[in-house]
C-alpha positions as CSV (number, residue, x, y, z in Angstrom):
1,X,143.4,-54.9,49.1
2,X,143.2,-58.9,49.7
3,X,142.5,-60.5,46.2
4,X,139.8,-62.9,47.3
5,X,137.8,-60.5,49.8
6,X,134.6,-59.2,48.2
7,X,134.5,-55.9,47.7
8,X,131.8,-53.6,48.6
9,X,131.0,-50.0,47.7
10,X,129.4,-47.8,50.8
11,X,127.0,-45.2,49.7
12,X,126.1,-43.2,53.0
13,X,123.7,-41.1,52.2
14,X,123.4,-37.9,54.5
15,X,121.7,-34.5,54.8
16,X,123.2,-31.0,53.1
17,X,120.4,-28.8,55.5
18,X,122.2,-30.6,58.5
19,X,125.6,-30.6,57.8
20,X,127.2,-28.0,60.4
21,X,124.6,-28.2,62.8
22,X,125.2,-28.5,66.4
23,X,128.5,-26.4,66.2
24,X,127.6,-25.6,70.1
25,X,126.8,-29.1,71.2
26,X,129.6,-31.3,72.2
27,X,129.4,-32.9,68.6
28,X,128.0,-31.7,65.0
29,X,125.3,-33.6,62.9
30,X,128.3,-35.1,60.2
31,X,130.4,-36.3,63.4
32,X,127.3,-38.2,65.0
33,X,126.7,-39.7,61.9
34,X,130.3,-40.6,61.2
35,X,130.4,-42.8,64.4
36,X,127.9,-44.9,62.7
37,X,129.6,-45.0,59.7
38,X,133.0,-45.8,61.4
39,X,131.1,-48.7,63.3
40,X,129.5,-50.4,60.0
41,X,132.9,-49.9,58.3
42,X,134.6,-51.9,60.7
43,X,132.2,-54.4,60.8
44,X,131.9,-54.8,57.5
45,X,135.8,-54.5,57.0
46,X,135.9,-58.0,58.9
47,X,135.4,-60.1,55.8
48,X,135.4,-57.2,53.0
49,X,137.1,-54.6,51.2
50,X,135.4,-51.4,51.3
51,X,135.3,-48.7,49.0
52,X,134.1,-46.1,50.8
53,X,133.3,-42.2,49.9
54,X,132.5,-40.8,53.0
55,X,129.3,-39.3,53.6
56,X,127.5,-38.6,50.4
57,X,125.6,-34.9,50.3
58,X,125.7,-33.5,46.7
59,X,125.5,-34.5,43.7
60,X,128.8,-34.4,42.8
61,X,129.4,-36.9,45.5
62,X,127.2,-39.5,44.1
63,X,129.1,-38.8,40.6
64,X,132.8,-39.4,42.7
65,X,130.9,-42.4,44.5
66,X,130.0,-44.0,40.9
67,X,133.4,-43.7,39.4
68,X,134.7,-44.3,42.6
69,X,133.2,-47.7,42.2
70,X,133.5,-48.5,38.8
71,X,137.4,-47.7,39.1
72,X,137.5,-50.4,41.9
73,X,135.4,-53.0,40.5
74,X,133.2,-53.4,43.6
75,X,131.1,-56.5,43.5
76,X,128.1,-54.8,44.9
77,X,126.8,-52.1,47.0
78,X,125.4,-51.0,50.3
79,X,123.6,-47.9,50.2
80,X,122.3,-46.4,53.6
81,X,120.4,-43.1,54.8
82,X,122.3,-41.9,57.8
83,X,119.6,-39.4,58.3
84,X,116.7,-38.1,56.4
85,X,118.0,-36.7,53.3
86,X,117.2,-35.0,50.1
87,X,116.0,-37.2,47.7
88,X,118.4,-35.6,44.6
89,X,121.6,-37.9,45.3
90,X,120.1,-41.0,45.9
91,X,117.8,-40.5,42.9
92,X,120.6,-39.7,40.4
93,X,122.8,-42.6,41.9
94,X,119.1,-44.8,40.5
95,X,119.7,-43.2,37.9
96,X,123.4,-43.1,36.5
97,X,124.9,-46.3,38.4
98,X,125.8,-49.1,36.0
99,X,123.9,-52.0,36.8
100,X,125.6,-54.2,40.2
101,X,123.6,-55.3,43.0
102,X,122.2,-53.3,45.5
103,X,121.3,-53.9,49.0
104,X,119.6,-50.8,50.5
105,X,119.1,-51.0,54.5
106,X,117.8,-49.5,57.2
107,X,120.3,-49.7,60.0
108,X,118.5,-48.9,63.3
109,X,120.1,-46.9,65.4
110,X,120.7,-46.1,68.9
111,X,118.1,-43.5,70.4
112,X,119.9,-41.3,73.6
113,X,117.5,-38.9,73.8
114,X,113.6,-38.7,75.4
115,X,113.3,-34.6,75.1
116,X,114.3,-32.5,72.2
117,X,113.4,-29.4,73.5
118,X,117.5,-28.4,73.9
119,X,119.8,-28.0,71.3
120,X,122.4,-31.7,71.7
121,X,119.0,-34.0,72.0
122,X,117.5,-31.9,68.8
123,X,120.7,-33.1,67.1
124,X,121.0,-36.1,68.1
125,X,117.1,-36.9,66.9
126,X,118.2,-35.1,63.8
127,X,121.2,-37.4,62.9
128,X,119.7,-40.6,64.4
129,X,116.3,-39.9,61.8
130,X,117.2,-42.0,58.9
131,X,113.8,-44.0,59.2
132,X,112.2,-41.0,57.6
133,X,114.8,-41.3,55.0
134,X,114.9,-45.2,54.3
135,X,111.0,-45.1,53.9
136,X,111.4,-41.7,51.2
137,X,114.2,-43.6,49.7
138,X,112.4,-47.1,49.2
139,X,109.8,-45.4,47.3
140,X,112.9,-44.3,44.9
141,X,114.1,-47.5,44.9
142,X,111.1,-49.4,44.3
143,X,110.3,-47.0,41.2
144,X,113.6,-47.5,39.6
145,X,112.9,-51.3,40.0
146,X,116.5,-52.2,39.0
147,X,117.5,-55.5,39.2
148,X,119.6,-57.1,41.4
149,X,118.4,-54.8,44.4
150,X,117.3,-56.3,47.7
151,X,116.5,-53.9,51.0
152,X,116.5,-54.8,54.4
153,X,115.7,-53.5,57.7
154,X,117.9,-54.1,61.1
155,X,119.8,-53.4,64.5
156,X,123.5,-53.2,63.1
157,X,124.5,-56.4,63.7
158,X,121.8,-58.1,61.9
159,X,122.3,-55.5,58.5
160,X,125.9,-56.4,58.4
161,X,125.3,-60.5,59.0
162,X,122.9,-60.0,56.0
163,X,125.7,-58.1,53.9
164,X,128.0,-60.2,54.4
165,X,125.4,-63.1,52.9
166,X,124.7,-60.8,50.1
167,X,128.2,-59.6,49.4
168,X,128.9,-63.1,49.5
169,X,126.8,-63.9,46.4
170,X,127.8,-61.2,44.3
171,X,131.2,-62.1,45.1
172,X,129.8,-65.4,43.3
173,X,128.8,-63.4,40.7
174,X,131.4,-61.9,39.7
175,X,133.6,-64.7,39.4
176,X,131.0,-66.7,37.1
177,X,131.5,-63.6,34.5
178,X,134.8,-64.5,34.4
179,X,135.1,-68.3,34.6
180,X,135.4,-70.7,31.8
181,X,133.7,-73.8,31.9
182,X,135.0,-76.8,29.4
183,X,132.7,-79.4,28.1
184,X,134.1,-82.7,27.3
185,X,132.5,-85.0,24.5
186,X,129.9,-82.4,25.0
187,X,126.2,-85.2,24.8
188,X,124.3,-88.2,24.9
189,X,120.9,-89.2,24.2
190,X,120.5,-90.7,27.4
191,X,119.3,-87.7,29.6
192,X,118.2,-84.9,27.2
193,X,116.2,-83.5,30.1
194,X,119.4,-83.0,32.5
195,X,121.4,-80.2,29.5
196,X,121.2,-77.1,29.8
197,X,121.2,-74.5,26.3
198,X,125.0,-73.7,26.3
199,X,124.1,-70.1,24.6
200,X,121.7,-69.4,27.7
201,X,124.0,-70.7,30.5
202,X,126.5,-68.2,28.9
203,X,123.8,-65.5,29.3
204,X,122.2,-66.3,32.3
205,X,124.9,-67.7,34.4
206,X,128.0,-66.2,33.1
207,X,130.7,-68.9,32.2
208,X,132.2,-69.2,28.9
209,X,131.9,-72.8,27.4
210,X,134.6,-74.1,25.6
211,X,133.6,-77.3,24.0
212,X,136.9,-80.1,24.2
213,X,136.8,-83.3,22.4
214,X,138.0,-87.3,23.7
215,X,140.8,-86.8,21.0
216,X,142.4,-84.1,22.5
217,X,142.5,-85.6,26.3
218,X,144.1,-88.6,24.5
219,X,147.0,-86.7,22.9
220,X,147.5,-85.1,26.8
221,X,147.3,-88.8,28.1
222,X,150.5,-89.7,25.7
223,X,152.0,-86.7,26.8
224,X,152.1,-87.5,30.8
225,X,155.0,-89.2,31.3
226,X,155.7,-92.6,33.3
227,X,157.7,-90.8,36.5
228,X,154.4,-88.6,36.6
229,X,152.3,-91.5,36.6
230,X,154.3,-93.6,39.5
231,X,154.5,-90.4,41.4
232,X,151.0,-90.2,41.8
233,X,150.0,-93.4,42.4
234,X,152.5,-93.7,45.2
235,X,151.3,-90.4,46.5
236,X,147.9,-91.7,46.7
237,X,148.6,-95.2,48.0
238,X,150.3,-93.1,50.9
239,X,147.2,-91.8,51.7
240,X,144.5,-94.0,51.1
241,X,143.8,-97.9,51.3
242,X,144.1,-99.5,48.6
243,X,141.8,-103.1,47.9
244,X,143.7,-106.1,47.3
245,X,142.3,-106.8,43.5
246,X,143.1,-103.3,42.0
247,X,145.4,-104.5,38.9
248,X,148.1,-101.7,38.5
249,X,148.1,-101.3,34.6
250,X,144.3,-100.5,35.7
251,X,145.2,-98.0,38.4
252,X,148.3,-96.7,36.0
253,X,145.9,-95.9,33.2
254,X,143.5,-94.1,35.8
255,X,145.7,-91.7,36.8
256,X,147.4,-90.8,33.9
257,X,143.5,-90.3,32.1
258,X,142.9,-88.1,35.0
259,X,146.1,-86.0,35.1
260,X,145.3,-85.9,31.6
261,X,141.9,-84.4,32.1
262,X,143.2,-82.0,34.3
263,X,146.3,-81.0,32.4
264,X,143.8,-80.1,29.0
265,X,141.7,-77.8,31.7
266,X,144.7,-75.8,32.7
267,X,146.0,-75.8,28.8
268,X,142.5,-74.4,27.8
269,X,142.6,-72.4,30.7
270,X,139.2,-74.0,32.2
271,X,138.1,-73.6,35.8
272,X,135.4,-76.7,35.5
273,X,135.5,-79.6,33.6
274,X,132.1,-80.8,32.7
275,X,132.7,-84.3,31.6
276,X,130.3,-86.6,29.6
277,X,131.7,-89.8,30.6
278,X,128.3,-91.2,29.5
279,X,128.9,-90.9,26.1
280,X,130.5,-94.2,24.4
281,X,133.7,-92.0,22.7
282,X,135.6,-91.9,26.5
283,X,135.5,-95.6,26.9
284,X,136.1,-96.4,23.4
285,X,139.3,-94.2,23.3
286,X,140.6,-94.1,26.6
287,X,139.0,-97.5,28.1
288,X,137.8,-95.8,30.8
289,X,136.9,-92.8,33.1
290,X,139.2,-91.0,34.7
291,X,139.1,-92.1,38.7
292,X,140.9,-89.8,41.0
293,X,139.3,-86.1,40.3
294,X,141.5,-83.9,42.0
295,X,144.8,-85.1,41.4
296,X,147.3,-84.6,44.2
297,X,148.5,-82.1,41.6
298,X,145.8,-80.2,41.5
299,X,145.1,-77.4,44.4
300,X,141.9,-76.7,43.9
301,X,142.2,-74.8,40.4
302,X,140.0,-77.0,38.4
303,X,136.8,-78.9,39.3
304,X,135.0,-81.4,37.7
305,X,132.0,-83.3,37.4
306,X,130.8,-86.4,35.3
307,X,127.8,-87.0,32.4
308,X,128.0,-83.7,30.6
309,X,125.5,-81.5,33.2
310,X,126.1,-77.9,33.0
311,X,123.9,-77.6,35.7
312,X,125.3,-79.4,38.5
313,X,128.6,-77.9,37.6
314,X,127.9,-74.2,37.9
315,X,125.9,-75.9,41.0
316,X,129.3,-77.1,42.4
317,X,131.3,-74.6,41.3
318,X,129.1,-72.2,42.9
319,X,129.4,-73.9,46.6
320,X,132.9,-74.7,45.9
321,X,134.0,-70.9,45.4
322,X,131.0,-69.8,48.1
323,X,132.5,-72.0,51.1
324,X,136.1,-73.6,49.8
325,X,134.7,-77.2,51.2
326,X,135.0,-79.8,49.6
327,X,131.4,-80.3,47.5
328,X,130.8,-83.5,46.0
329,X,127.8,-84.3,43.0
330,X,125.3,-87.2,44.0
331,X,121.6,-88.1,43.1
332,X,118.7,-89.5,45.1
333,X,119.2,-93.1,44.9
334,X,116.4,-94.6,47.7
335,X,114.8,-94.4,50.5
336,X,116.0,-96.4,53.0
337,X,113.6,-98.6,55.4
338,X,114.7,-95.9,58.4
339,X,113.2,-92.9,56.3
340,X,117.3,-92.0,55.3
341,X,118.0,-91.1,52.1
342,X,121.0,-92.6,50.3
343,X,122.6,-90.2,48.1
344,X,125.5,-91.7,45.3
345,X,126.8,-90.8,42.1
346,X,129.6,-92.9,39.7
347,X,132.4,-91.0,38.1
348,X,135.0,-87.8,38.8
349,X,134.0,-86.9,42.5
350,X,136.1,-85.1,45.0
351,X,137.6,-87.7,47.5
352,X,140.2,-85.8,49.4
353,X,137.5,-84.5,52.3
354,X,139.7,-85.9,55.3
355,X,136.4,-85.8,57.3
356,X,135.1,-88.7,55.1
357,X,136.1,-91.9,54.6
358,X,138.4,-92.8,50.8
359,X,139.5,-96.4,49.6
360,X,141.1,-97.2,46.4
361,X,139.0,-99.6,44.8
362,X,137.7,-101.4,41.2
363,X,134.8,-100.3,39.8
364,X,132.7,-103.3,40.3
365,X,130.0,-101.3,37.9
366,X,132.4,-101.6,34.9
367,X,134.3,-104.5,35.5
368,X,132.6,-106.7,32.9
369,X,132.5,-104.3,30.2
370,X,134.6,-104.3,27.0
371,X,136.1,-101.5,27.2
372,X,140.4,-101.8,27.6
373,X,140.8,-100.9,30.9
374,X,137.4,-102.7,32.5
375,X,137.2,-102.2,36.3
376,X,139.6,-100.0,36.4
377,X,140.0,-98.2,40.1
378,X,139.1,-94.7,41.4
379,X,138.6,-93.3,44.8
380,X,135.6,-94.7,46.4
381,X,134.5,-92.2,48.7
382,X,132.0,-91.9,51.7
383,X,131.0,-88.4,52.3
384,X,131.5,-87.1,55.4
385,X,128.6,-86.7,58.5
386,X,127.2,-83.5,59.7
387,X,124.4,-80.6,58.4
388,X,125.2,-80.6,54.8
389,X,123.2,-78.0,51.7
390,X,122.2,-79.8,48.5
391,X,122.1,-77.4,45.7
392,X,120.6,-78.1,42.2
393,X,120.2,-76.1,38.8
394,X,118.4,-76.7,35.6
395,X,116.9,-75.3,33.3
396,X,113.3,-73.8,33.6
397,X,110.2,-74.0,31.2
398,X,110.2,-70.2,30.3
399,X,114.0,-70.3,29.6
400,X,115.4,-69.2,32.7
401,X,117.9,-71.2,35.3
402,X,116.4,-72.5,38.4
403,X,117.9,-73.0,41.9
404,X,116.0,-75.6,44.1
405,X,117.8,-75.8,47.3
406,X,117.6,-77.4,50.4
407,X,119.6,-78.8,53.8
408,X,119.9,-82.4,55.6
409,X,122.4,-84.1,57.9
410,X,124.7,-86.8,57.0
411,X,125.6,-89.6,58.9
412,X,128.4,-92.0,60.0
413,X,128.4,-94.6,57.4
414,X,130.8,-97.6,56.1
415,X,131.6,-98.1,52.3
416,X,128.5,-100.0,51.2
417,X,127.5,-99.2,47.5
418,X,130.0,-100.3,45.2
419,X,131.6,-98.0,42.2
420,X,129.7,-95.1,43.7
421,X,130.7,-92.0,45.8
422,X,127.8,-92.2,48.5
423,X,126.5,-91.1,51.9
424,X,123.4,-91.5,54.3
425,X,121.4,-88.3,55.1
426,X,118.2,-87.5,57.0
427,X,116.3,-84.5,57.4
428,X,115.6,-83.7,61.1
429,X,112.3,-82.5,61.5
430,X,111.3,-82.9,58.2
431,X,109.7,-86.4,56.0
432,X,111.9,-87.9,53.3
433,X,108.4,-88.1,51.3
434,X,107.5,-84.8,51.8
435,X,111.0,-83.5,50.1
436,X,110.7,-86.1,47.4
437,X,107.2,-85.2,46.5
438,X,108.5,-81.1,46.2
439,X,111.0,-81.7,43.8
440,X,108.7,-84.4,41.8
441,X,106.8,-81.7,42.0
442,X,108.9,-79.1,41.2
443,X,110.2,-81.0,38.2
444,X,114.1,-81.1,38.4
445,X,116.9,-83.8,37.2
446,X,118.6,-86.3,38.9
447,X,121.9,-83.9,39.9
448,X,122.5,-82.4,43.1
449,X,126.0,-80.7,44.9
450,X,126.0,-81.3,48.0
451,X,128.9,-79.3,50.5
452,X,129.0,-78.8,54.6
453,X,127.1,-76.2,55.7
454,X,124.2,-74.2,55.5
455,X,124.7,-71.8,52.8
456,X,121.0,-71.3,51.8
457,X,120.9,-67.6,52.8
458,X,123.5,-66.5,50.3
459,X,121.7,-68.6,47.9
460,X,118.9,-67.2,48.5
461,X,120.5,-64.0,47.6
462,X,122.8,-65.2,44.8
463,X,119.7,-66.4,43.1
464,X,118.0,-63.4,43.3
465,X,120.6,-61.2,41.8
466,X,121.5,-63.5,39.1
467,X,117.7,-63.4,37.9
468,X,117.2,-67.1,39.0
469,X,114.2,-68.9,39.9
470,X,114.8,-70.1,43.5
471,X,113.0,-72.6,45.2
472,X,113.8,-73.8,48.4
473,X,112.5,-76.9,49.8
């Protein structure tokens, strides 16, 4: 089976009363019903691996279907009446199956018949009658009430458009139970309200957090050698302008602080940096922040994001494994006089989006500072136009993790806001005030990842199997 597919486990549920009836019709019940079933398969084999059982009955099937799917590590499953049915499997499968997510659907089917009154139609209304069983089963599922569960109701092609949203997310969930996230200098007093609790991120979202201090990405910086450090700078020079007034010891120390950065992630075997380049201890070691997050080095195994926010790294980490685009962290920084929004954030930001626009520049922000390596440069990006979904997470009131979610469209736009990654978005058929006022509303932080795309049906789901509040604006 391909690694990165998602992998779903197929519980079709049919009929034991059924099964060998129509032996004198052109088909029986259990080889209408497996046309269906082939046709979902393939579907769903499109962008999946499927574990599938075959047509559940007994209950020794729904026991073979459990281990079946505990042996494979299925990220969720999709459980369907084929017909009516009993009600002992699928009760017993509420029962005994370890706790995953669950989408149970109706899948409409094809009616042939008008008159039952012969034997082949009789069949046919026999096998194509899994209304009766979806609404007997929902009455199961809705007593069980275990989490994670969703149920649907569609023609084929809708059901398995709508798996493949769903599957998507638990996908997601599955890799956040076994990603690490690092934490770099860990916090600063200067935005309590934007950390999450490390101990409930762990439980709620999955990660493990391993906290990394300023003194150990200094002894990685000594250890990058000179070649390494030319390498890359001619690497990126190749690729991207480069203004006039960037001073090379600058640049020099830039890249080897951010090979540095990423070479400490890979040694403590991190999939996100979260770094606090807030905090004082960066600048007064290192005499900077590292500029040029990812390194040409880097292919996409470690992410990063800047001023210690948990959040708005599981938030890019999340759209970054959910859509393999490029996703970049901004905040809200005005309101333009044409109702746009301009969206920027300083720091580690991914500049390699060929569909943007990337210079090599000072940052003018820092250039008067006292720190060592003042105005040192780092990729100034311009994120790239088109339909684009903002994603943020924080930390709720009850102790829970929220998900406030929304779309706009980014424009065509020319480097404009010095030291800052930025771009220009509106919001079609929606006011700029309106959005502002629901998330003031709302109460969030300043952090937002923002990718191509609208992904908010799988966040949708994503948030509702990983016990999130969702909110979408």
């Amino acid at each position: 089976m391909t690694k990165d597919k998602v992998k779903i486990g197929f519980l079709p549920i049919a009929c034991t009363r059924f099964k060998g009836m129509g032996s004198d019709t052109p088909s029986r019940y259990e080889e209408r019903i497996q046309k269906r079933l082939d046709d979902l398969y393939l579907k769903a084999s499109e962008f999946a691996d499927i574990v599938n059982p075959g047509q559940i009955y007994t209950r020794e099937d729904i026991n073979n279907a459990i281990d079946n799917f505990y042996r494979e590590k299925v990220d969720c499953v999709f459980a369907f009446f084929l017909s009516w049915s009993e009600d002992f499997a699928w009760i017993r499968f509420l029962r005994d199956m370890y706790p995953i997510p669950i989408l149970f659907a109706h899948v409409i089917p094809a009616i042939n018949y008008t008159n039952t009154e012969e034997e082949d139609p009789f069949i046919e209304y026999l096998s194509t009658g899994a209304l009766v069983g979806a609404l007997e089963g929902s009455g199961s599922f809705k007593r069980f009430d275990r989490p994670m569960s969703c149920s649907i109701c569609g023609r084929p092609e809708a059901v398995i458009k709508a798996l493949q949203s769903f599957s998507n997310a638990c996908k997601i969930r599955t890799i956040l139970k076994n990603s690490v996230f690092g934490l770099l200098n860990n916090y600063n007093e200067v935005m309590w309200s934007t950390y999450i609790d490390p101990y409930l991120f762990f439980m709620k979202a999955g990660p493990e957090i391993r906290f990394i201090s300023v003194s150990e990405l200094e002894e990685a910086a000594a250890h990058v050698s000179d070649d390494r450090v030319e390498c890359t700078i001619n690497k990126l020079m190749s690729e991207y302008e480069s203004r006039n007034d960037v001073e090379m010891d600058h640049f020099r120390a830039s890249v080897r602080c951010s090979l540095a950065m990423e070479d400490v992630g890979r040694n403590e075997h991190v999939d996100m940096m979260v770094l606090n380049d807030v905090g004082a201890d960066l600048y007064k070691i290192m005499g900077l922040r590292p500029g040029f997050y990812p390194t040409p080095e880097n292919k996409g195994e470690i992410m990063a994001v800047p001023e210690g926010d948990l959040g708005v790294g599981l938030a890019v980490y999340i759209l970054g494994k959910l859509t393999g685009c490029h996703v970049n962290i901004i905040e809200p920084a005005h309101i333009e006089d044409d109702d746009s929004l301009m969206v920027v954030h300083a720091g580690p930001n991914d500049y390699t989006d060929s569909n943007g626009k990337t210079i090599i520049a000072r940052d003018i922000r820092f250039a008067k500072s006292k720190w060592k390596h003042a105005g040192a440069p780092f990729a100034w990006h311009v994120i790239s136009p088109g339909e684009k979904t903002f994603l943020h997470i924080s930390q709720t009131e009850d102790g829970n993790l929220k998900m406030v979610a929304f779309t706009g469209q980014a424009v065509d736009h020319e480097h404009t806001l010095a030291s800052y990654t930025h771009g220009k978005i509106v919001f079609p058929g929606k006011k700029i005030e309106d959005i502002i006022s629901a998330l003031l509303q709302e109460g969030v932080t300043q952090h937002y990842a923002i990718c191509p795309g609208n992904h908010l049906g799988e966040l949708q789901y994503l948030a509702r199997i990983m016990g999130f509040k969702y909110v979408e604006i």
